[in-house]
Every structure is written in structure tokens, then in C-alpha cells.
C-alpha positions, 0 to 999 in steps of 0.5 A, spaced: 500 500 500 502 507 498 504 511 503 499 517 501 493 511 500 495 509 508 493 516 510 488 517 508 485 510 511 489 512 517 485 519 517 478 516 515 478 512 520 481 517 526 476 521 524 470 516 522 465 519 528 465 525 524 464 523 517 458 517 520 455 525 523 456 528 516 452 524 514 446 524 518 446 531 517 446 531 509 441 525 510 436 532 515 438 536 510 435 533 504 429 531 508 428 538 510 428 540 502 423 535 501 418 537 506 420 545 506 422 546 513 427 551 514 431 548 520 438 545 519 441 538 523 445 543 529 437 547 531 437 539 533 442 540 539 438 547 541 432 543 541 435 537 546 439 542 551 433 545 551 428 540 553 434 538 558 433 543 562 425 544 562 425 536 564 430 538 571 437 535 567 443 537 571 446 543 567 453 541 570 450 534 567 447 536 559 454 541 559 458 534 560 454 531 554 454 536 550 462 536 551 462 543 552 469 546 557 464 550 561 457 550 563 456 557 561 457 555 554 451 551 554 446 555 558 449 561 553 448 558 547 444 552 547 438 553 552 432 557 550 427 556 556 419 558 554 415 564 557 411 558 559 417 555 562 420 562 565 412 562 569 412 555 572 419 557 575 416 563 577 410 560 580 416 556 585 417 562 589 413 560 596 409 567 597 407 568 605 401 567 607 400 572 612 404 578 615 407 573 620 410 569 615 413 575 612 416 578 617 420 571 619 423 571 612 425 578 613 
């Protein structure tokens, strides 16, 4: 076998993770253009961080996951929380029920 032919299977198989996801994302890709959605294979990894976190998922956890090199990147960039879910936070704030309680938590 040549040398240059060697390479290119060392390489094709060092790197055989990434080439299998690229085609994933060219299979998303042609069905997307098939039925007219406007949405890449990356909007995926928004959608599933997301969704993480409305169902309770350790931020430290979903940032391992998604191998990220600090827990900011992905409550940053990935995770987009809905009214919905900003009101139900909300919601999770005991509120006194009378002034007695409300001068013991002052």
C-alpha cells in the first residue's frame, strides 16, 4: 500500500465519528428540502439542551454531554427556556401567607 493511500485510511478512520455525523446531517438536510422546513441538523442540539433543562437535567450534567469546557457555554448558547417555562419557575417562589410569615423571612 502507498504511503499517501495509508493516510488517508489512517485519517478516515481517526476521524470516522465525524464523517458517520456528516452524514446524518446531509441525510436532515435533504429531508428538510423535501418537506420545506427551514431548520438545519445543529437547531437539533438547541432543541435537546433545551428540553434538558425544562425536564430538571443537571446543567453541570447536559454541559458534560454536550462536551462543552464550561457550563456557561451551554446555558449561553444552547438553552432557550419558554415564557411558559420562565412562569412555572416563577410560580416556585413560596409567597407568605400572612404578615407573620413575612416578617420571619425578613
Amino acid at each position: 500500500m502507498n504511503e499517501s493511500k495509508r493516510t488517508i485510511l489512517l485519517y478516515l478512520y481517526k476521524f470516522r465519528e465525524n464523517i458517520r455525523s456528516y452524514k446524518y446531517t446531509i441525510s436532515f438536510s435533504k429531508i428538510c428540502n423535501l418537506y420545506d422546513f427551514e431548520i438545519n441538523f445543529h437547531s437539533l442540539r438547541h432543541t435537546y439542551a433545551t428540553n434538558c433543562i425544562m425536564n430538571d437535567i443537571d446543567i453541570k450534567s447536559l454541559s458534560e454531554i454536550l462536551e462543552h469546557s464550561s457550563v456557561s457555554i451551554a446555558l449561553d448558547i444552547y438553552v432557550h427556556s419558554s415564557l411558559e417555562f420562565k412562569k412555572a419557575q416563577i410560580q416556585k417562589i413560596k409567597v407568605p401567607n400572612s404578615v407573620a410569615e413575612l416578617v420571619v423571612l425578613l
